[in-house]
PDB file of N, H, CA, C and O in Angstrom:
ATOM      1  N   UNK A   1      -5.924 -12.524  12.490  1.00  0.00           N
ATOM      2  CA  UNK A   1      -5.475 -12.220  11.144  1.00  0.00           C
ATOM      3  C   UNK A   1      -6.180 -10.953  10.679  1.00  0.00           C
ATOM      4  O   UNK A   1      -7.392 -10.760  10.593  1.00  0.00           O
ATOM      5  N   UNK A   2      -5.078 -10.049  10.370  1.00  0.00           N
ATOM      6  H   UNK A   2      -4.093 -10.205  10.441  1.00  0.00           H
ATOM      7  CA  UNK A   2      -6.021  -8.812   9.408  1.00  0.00           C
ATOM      8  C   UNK A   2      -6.969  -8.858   8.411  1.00  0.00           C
ATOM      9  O   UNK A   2      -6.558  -9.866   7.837  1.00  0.00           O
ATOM     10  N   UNK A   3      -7.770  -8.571   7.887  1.00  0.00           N
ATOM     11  H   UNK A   3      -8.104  -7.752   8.353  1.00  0.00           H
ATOM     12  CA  UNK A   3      -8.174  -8.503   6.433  1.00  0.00           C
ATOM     13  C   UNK A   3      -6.890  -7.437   5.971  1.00  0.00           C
ATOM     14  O   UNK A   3      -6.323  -6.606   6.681  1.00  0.00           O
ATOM     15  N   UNK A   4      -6.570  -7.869   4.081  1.00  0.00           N
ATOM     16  H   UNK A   4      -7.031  -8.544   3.504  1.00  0.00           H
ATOM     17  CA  UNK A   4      -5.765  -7.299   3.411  1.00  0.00           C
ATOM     18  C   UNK A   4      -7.002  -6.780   2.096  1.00  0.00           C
ATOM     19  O   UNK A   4      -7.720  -7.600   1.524  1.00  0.00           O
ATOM     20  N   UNK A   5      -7.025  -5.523   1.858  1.00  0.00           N
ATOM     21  H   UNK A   5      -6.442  -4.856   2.323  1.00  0.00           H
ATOM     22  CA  UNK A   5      -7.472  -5.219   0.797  1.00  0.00           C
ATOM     23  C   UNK A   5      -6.629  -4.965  -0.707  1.00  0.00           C
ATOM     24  O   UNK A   5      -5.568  -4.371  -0.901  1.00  0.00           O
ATOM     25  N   UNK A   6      -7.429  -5.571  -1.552  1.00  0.00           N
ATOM     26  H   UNK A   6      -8.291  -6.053  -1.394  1.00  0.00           H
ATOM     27  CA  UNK A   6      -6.213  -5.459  -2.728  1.00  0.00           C
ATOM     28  C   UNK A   6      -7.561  -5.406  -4.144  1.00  0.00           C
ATOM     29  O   UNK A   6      -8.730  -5.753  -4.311  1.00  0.00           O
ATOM     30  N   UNK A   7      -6.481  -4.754  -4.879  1.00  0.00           N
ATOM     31  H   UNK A   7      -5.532  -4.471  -4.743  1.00  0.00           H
ATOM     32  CA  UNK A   7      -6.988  -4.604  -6.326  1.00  0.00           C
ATOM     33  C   UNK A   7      -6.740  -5.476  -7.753  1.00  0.00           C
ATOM     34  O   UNK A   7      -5.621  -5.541  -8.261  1.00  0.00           O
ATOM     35  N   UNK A   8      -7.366  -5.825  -8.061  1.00  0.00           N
ATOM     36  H   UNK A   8      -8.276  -5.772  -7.648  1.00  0.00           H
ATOM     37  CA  UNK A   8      -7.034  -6.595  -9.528  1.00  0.00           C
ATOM     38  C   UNK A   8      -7.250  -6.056 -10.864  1.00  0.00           C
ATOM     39  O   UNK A   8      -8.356  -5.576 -11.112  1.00  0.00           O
ATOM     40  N   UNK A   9      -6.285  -6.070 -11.813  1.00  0.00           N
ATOM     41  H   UNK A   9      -5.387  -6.459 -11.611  1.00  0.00           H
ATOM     42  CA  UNK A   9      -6.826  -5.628 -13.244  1.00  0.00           C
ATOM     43  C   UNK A   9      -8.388  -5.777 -13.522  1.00  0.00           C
ATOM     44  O   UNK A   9      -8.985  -6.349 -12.609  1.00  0.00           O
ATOM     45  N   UNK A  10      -9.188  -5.362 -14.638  1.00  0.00           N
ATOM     46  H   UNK A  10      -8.703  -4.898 -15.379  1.00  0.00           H
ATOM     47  CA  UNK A  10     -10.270  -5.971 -14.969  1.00  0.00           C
ATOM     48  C   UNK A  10      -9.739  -7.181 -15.525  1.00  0.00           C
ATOM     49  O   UNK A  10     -10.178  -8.235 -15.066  1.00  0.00           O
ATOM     50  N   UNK A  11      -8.577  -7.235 -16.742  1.00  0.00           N
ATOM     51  H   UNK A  11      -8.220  -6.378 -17.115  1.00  0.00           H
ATOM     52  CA  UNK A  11      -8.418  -8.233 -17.668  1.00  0.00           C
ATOM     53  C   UNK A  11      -7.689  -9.441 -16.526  1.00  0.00           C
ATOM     54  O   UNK A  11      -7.716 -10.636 -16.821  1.00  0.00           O
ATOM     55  N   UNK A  12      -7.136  -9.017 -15.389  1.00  0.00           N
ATOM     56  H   UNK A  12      -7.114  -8.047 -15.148  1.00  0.00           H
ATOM     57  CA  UNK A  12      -6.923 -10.376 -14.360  1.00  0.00           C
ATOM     58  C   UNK A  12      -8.078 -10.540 -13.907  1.00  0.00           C
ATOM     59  O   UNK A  12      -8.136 -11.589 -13.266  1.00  0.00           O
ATOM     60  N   UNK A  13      -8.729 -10.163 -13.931  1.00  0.00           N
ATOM     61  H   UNK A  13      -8.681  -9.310 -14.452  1.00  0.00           H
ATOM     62  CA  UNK A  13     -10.313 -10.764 -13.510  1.00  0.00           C
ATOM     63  C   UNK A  13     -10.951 -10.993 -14.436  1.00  0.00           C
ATOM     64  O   UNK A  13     -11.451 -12.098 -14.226  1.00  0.00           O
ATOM     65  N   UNK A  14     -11.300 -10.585 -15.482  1.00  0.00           N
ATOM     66  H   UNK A  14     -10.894  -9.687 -15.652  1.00  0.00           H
ATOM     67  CA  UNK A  14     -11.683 -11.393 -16.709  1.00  0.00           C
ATOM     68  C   UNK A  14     -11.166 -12.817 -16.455  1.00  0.00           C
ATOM     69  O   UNK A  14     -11.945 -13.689 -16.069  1.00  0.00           O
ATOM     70  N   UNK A  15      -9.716 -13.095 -16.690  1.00  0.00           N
ATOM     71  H   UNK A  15      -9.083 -12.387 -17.004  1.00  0.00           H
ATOM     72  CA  UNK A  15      -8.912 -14.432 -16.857  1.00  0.00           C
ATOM     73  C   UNK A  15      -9.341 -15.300 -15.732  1.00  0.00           C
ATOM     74  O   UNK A  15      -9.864 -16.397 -15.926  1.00  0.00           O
ATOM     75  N   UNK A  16      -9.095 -14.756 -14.440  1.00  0.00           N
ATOM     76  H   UNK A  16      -8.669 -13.865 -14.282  1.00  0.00           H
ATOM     77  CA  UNK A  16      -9.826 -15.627 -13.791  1.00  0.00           C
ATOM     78  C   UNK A  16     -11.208 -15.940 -13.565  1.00  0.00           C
ATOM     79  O   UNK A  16     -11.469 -17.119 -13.323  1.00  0.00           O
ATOM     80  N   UNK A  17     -11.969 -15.257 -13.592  1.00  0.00           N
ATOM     81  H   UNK A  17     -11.757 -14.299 -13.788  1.00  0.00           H
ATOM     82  CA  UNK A  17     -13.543 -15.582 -13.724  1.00  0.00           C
ATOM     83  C   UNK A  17     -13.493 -17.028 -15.291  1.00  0.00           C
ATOM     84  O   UNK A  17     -14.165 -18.058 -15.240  1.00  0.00           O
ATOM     85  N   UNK A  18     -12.705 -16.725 -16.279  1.00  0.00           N
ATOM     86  H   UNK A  18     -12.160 -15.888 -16.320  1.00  0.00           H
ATOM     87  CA  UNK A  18     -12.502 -17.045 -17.584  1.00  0.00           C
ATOM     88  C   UNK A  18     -11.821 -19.046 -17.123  1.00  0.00           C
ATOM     89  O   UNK A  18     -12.328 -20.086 -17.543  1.00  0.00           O
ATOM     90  N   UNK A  19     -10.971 -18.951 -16.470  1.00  0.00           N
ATOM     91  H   UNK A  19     -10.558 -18.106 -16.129  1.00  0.00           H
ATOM     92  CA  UNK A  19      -9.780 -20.001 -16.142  1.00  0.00           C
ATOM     93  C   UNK A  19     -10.686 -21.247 -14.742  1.00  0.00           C
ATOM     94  O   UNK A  19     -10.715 -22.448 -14.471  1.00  0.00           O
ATOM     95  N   UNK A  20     -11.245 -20.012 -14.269  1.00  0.00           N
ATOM     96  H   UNK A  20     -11.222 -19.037 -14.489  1.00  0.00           H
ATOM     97  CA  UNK A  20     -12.434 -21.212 -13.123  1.00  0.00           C
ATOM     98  C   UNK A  20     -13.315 -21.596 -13.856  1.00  0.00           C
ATOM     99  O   UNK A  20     -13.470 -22.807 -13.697  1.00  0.00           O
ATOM    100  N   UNK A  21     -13.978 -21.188 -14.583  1.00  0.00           N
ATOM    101  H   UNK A  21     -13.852 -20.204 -14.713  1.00  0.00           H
ATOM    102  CA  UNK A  21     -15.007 -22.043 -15.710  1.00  0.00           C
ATOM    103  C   UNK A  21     -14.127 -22.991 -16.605  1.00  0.00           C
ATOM    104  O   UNK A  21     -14.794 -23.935 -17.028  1.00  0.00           O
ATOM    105  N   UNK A  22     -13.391 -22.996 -16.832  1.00  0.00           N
ATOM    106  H   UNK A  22     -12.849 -22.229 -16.488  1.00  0.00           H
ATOM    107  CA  UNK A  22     -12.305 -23.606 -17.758  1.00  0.00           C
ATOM    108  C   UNK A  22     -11.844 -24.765 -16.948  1.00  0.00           C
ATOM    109  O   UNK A  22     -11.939 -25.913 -17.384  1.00  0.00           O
ATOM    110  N   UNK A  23     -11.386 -24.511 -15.869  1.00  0.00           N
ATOM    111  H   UNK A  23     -11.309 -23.579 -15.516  1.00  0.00           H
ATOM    112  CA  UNK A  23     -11.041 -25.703 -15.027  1.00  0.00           C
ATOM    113  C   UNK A  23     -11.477 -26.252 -13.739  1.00  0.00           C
ATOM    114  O   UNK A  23     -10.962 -26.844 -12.791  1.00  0.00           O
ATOM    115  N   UNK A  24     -12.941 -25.706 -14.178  1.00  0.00           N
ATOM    116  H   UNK A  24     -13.359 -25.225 -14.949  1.00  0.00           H
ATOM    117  CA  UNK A  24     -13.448 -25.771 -13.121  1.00  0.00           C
ATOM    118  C   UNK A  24     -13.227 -25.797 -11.239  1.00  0.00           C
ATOM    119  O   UNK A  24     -13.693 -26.574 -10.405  1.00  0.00           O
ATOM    120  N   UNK A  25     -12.322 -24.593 -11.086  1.00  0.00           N
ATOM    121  H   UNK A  25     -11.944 -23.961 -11.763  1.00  0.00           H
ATOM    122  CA  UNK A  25     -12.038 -24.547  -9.920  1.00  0.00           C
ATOM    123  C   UNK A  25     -12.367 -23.178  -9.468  1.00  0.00           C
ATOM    124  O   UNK A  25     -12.823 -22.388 -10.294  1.00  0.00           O
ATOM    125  N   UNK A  26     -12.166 -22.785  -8.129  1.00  0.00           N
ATOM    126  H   UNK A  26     -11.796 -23.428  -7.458  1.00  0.00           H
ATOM    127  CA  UNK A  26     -13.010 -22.139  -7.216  1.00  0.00           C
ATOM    128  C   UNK A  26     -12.190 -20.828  -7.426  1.00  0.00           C
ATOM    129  O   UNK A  26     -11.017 -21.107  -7.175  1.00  0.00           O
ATOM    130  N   UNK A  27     -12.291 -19.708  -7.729  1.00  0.00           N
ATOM    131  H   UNK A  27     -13.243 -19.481  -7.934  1.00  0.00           H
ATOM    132  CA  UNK A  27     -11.748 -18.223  -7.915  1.00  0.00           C
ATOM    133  C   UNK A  27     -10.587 -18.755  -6.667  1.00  0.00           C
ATOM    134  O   UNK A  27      -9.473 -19.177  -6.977  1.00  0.00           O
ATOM    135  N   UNK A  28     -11.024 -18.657  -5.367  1.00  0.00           N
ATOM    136  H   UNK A  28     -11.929 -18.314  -5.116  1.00  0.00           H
ATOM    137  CA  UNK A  28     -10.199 -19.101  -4.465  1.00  0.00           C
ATOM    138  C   UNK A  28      -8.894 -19.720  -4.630  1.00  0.00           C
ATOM    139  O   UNK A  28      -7.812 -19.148  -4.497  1.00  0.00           O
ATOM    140  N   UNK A  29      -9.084 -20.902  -4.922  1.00  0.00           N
ATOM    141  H   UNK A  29      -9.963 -21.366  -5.030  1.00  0.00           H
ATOM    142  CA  UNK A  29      -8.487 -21.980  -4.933  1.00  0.00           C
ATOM    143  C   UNK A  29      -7.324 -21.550  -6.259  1.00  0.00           C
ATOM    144  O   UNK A  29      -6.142 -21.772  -5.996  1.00  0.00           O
ATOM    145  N   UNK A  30      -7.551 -21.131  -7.232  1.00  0.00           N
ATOM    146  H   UNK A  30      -8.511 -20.951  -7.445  1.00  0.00           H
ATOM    147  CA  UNK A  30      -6.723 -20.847  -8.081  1.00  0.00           C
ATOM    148  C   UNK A  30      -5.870 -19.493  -7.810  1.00  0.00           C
ATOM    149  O   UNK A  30      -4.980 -19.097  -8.561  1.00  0.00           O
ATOM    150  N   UNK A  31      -6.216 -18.954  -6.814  1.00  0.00           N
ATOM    151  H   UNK A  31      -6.940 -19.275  -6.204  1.00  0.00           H
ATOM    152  CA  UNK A  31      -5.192 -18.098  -6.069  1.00  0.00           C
ATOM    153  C   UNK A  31      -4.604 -18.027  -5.228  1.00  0.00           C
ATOM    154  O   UNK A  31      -3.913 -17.076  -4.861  1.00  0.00           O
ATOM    155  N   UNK A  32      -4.757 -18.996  -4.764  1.00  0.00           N
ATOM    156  H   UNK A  32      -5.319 -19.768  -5.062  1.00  0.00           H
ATOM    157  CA  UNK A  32      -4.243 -19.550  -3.434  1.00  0.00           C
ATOM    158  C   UNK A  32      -3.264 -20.109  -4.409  1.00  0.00           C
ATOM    159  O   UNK A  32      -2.271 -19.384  -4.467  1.00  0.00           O
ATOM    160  N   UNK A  33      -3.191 -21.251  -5.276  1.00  0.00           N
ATOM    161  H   UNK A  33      -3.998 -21.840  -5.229  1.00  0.00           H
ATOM    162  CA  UNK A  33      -2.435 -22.008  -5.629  1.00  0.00           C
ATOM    163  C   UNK A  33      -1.090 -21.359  -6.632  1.00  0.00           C
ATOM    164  O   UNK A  33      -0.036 -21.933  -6.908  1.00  0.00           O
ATOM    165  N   UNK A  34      -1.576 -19.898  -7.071  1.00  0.00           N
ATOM    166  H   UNK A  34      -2.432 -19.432  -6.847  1.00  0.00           H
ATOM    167  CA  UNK A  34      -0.153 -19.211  -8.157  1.00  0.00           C
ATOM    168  C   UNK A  34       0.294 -18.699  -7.024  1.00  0.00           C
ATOM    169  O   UNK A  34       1.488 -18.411  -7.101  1.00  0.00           O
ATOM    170  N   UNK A  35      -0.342 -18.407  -5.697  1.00  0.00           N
ATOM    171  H   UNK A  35      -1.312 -18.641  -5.635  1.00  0.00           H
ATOM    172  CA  UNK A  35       0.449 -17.653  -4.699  1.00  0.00           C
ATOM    173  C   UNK A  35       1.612 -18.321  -3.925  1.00  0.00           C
ATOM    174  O   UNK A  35       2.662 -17.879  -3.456  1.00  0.00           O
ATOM    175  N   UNK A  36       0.969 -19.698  -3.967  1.00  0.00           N
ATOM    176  H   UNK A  36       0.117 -20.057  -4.348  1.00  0.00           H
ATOM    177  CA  UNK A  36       1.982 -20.752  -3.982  1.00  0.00           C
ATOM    178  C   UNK A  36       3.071 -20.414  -4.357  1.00  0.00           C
ATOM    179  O   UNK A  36       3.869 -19.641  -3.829  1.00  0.00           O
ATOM    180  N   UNK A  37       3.135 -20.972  -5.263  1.00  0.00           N
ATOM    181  H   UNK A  37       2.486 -21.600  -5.692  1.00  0.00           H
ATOM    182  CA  UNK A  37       4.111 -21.574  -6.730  1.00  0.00           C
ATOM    183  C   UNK A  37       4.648 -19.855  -7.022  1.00  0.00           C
ATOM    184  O   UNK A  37       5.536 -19.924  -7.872  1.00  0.00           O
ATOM    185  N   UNK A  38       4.437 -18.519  -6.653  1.00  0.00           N
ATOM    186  H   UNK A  38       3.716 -18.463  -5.962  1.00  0.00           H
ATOM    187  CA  UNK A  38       5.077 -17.446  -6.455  1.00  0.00           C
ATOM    188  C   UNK A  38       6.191 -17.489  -5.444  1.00  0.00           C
ATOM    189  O   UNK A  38       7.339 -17.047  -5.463  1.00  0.00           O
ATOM    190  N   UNK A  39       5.321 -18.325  -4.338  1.00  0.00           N
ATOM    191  H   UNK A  39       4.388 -18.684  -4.322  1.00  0.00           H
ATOM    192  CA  UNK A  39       6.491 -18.080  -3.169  1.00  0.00           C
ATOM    193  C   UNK A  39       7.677 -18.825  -3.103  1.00  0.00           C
ATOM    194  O   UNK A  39       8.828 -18.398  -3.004  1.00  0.00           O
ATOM    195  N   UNK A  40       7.230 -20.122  -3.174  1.00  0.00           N
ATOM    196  H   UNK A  40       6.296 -20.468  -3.253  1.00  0.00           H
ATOM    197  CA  UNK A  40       8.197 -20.860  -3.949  1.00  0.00           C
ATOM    198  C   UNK A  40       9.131 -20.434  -4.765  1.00  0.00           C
ATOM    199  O   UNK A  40      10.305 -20.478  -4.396  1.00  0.00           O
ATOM    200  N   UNK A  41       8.732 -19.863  -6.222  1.00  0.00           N
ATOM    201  H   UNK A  41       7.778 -19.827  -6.521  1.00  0.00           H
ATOM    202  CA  UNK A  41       9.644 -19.361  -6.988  1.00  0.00           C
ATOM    203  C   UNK A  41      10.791 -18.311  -6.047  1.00  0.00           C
ATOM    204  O   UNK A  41      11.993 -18.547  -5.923  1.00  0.00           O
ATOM    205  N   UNK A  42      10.207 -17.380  -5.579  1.00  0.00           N
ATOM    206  H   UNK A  42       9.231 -17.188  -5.680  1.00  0.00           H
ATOM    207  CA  UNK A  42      10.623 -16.189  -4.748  1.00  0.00           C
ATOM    208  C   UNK A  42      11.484 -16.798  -3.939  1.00  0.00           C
ATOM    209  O   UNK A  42      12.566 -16.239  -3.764  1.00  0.00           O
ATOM    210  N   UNK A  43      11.321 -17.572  -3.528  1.00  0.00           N
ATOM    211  H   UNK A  43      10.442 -18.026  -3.670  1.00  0.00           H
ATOM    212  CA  UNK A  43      12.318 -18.460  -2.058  1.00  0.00           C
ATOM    213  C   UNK A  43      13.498 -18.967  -2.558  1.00  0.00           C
ATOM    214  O   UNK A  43      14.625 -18.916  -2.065  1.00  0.00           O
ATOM    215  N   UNK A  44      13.129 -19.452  -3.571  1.00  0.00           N
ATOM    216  H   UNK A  44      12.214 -19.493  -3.972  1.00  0.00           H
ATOM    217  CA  UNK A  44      14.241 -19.905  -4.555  1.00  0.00           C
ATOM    218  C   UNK A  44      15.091 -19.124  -4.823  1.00  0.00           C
ATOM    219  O   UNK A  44      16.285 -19.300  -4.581  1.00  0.00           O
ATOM    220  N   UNK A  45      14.277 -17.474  -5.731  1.00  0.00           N
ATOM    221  H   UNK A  45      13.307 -17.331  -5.928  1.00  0.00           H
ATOM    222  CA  UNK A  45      15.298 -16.847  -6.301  1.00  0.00           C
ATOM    223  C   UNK A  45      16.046 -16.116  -4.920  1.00  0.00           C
ATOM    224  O   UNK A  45      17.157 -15.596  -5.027  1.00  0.00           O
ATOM    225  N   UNK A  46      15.662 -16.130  -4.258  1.00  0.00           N
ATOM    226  H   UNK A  46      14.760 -16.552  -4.171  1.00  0.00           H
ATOM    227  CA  UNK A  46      16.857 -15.345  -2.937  1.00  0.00           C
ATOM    228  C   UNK A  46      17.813 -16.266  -2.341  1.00  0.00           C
ATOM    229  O   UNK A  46      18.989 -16.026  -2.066  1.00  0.00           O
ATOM    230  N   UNK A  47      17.085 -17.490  -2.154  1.00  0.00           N
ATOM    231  H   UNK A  47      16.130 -17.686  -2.378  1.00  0.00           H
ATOM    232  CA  UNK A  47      18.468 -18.434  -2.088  1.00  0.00           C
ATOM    233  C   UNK A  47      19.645 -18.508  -2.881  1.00  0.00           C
ATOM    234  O   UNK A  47      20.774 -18.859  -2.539  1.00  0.00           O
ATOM    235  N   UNK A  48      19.191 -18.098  -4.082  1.00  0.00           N
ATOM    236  H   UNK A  48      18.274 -17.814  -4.361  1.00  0.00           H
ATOM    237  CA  UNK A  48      20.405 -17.760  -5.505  1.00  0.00           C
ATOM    238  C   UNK A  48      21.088 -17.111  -5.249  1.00  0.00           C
ATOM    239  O   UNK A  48      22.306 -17.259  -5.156  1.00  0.00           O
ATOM    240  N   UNK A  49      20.147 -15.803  -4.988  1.00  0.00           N
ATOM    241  H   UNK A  49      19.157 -15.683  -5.063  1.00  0.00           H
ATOM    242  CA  UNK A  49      20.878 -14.415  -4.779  1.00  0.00           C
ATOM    243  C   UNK A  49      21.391 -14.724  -3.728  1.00  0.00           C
ATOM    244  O   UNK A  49      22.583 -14.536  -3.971  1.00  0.00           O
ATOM    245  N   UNK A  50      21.324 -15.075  -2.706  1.00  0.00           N
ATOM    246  H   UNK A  50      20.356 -15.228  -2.509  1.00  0.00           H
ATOM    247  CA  UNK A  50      22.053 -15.347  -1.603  1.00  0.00           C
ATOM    248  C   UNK A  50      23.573 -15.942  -1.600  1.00  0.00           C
ATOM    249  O   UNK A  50      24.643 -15.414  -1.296  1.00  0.00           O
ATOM    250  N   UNK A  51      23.252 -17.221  -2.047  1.00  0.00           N
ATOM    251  H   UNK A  51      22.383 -17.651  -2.293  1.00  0.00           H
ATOM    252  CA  UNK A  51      24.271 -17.595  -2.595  1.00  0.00           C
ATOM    253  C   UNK A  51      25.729 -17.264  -3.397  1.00  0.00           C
ATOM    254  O   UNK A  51      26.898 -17.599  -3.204  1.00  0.00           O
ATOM    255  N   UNK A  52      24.912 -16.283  -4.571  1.00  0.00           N
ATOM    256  H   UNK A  52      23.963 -16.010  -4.727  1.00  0.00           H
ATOM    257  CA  UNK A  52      25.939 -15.906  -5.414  1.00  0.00           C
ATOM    258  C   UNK A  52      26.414 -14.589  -4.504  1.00  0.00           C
ATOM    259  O   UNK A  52      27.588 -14.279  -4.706  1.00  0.00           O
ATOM    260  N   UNK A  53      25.875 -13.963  -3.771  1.00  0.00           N
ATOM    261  H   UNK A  53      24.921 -14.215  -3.607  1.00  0.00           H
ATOM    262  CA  UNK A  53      26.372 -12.568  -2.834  1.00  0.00           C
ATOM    263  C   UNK A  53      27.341 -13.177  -2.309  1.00  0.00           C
ATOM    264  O   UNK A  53      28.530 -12.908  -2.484  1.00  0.00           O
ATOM    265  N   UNK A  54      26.750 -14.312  -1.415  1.00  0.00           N
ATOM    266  H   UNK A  54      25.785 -14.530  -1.273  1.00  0.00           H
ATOM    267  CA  UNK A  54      28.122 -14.900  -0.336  1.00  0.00           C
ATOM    268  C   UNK A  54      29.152 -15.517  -1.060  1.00  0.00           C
ATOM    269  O   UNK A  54      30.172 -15.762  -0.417  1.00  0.00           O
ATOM    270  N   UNK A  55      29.117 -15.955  -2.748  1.00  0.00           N
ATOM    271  H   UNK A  55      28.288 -15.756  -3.271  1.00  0.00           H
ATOM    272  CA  UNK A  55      30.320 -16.495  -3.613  1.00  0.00           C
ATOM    273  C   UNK A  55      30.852 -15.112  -3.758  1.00  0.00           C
ATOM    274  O   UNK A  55      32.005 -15.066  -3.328  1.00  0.00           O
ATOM    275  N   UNK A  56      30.514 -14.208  -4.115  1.00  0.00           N
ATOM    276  H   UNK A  56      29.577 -14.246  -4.465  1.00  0.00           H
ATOM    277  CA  UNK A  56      30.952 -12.684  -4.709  1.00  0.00           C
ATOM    278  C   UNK A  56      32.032 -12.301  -3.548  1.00  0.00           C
ATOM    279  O   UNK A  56      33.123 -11.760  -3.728  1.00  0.00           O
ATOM    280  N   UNK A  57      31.371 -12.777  -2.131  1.00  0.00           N
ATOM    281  H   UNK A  57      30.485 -13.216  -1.984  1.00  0.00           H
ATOM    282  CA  UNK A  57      32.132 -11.889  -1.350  1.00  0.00           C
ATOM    283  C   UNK A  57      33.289 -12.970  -0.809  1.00  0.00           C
ATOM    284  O   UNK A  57      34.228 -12.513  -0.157  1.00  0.00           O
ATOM    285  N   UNK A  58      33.234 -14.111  -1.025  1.00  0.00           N
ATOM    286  H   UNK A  58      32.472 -14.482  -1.554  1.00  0.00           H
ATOM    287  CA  UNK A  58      34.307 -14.769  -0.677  1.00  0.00           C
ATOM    288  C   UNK A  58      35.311 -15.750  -1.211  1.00  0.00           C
ATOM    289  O   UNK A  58      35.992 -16.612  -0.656  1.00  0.00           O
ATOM    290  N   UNK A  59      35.173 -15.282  -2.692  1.00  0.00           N
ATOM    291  H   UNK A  59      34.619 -14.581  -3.142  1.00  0.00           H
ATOM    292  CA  UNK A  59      36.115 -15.881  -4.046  1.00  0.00           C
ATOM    293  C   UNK A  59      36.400 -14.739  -4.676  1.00  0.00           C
ATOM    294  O   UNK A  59      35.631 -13.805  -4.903  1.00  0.00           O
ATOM    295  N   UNK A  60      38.120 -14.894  -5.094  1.00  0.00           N
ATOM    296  H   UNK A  60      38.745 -15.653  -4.910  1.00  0.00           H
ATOM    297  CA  UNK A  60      38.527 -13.482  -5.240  1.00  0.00           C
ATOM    298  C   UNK A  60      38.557 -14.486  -7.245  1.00  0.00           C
ATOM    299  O   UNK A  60      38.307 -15.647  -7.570  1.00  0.00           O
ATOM    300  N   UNK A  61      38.953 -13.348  -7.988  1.00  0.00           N
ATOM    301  H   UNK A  61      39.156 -12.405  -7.724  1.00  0.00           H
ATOM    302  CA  UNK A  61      38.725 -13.747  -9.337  1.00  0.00           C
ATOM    303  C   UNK A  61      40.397 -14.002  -9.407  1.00  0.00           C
ATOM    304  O   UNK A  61      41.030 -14.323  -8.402  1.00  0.00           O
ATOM    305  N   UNK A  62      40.864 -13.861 -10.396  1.00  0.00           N
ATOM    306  H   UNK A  62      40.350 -13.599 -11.213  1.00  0.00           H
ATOM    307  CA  UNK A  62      42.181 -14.123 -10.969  1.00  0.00           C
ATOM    308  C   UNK A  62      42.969 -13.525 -10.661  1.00  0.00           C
ATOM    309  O   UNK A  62      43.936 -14.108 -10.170  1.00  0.00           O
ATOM    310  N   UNK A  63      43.004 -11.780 -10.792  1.00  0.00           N
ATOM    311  H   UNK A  63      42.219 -11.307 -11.190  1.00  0.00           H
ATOM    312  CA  UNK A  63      43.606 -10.697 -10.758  1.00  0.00           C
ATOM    313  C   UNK A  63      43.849 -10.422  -9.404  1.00  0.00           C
ATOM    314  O   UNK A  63      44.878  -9.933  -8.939  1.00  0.00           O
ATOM    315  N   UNK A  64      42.710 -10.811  -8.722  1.00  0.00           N
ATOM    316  H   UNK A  64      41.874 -11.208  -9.100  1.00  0.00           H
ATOM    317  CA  UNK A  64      42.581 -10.186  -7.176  1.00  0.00           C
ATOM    318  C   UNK A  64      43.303 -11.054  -5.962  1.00  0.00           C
ATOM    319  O   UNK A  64      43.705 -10.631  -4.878  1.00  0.00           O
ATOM    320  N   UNK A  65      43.351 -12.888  -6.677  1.00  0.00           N
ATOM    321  H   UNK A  65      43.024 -13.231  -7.557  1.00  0.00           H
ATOM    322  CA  UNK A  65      43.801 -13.608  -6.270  1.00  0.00           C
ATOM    323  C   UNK A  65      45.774 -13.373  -6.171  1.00  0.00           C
ATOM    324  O   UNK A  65      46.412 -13.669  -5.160  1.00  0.00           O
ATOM    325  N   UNK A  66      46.352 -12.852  -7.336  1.00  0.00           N
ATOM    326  H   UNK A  66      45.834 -12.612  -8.157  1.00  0.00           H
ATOM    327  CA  UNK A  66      47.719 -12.843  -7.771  1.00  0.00           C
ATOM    328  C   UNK A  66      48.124 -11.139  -7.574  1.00  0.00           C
ATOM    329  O   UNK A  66      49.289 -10.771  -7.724  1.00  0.00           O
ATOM    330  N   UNK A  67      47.267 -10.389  -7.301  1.00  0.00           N
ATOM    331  H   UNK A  67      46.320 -10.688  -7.179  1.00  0.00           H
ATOM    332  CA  UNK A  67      47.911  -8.846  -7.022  1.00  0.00           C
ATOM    333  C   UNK A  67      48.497  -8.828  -5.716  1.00  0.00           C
ATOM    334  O   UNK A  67      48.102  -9.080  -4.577  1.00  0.00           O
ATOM    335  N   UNK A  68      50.032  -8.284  -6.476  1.00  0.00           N
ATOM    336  H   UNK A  68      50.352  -8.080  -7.401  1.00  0.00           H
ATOM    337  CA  UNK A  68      51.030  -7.985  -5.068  1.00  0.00           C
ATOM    338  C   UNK A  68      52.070  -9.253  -5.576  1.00  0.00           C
ATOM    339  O   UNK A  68      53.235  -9.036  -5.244  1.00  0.00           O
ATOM    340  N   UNK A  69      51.846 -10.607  -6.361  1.00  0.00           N
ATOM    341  H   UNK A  69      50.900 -10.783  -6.630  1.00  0.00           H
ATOM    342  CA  UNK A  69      52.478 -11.405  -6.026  1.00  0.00           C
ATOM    343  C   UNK A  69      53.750 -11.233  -7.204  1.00  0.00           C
ATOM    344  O   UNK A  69      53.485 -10.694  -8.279  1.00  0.00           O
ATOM    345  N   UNK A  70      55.015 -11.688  -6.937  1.00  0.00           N
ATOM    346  H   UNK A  70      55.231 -12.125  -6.064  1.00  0.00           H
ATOM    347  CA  UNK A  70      56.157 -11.359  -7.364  1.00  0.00           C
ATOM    348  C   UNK A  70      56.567 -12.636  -8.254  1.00  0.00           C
ATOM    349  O   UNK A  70      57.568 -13.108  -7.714  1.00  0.00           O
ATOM    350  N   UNK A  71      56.280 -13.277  -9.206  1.00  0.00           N
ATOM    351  H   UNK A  71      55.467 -12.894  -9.645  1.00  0.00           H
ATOM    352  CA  UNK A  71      56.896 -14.339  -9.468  1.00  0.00           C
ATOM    353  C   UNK A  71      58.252 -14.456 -10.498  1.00  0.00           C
ATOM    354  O   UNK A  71      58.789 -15.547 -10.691  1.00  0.00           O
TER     355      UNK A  71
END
């Protein structure tokens, strides 16, 4: 595994230094756990998007359904 270097606000580090005393949990552990519940979210929203791309591309609307037709 690489090391990843990364940067944080001061005021996101304020909050968390602020939120582990508060709930008493480990700087760690409380980033591990929104990174979670990010990916999650994220997984979700592309399954959406996914979804609605592959509805977009294979349901025609009203107009697109009846153009050409002679009734």
């Amino acid at each position: 595994m690489s090391d990843i270097k990364f940067e944080l606000k001061s005021d996101t580090v304020e909050s968390l230094i602020s939120f582990s005393d508060i709930l008493q949990k480990d700087i760690n552990t409380i980033l591990e756990e929104a990174l979670e519940e990010y990916f999650v979210s994220a997984q979700e929203n592309l399954l959406e998007k996914s979804q609605t791309d592959e509805n977009a591309m294979t349901n025609l609307d009203f107009d697109e359904f009846w153009d050409g037709v002679d009734i």
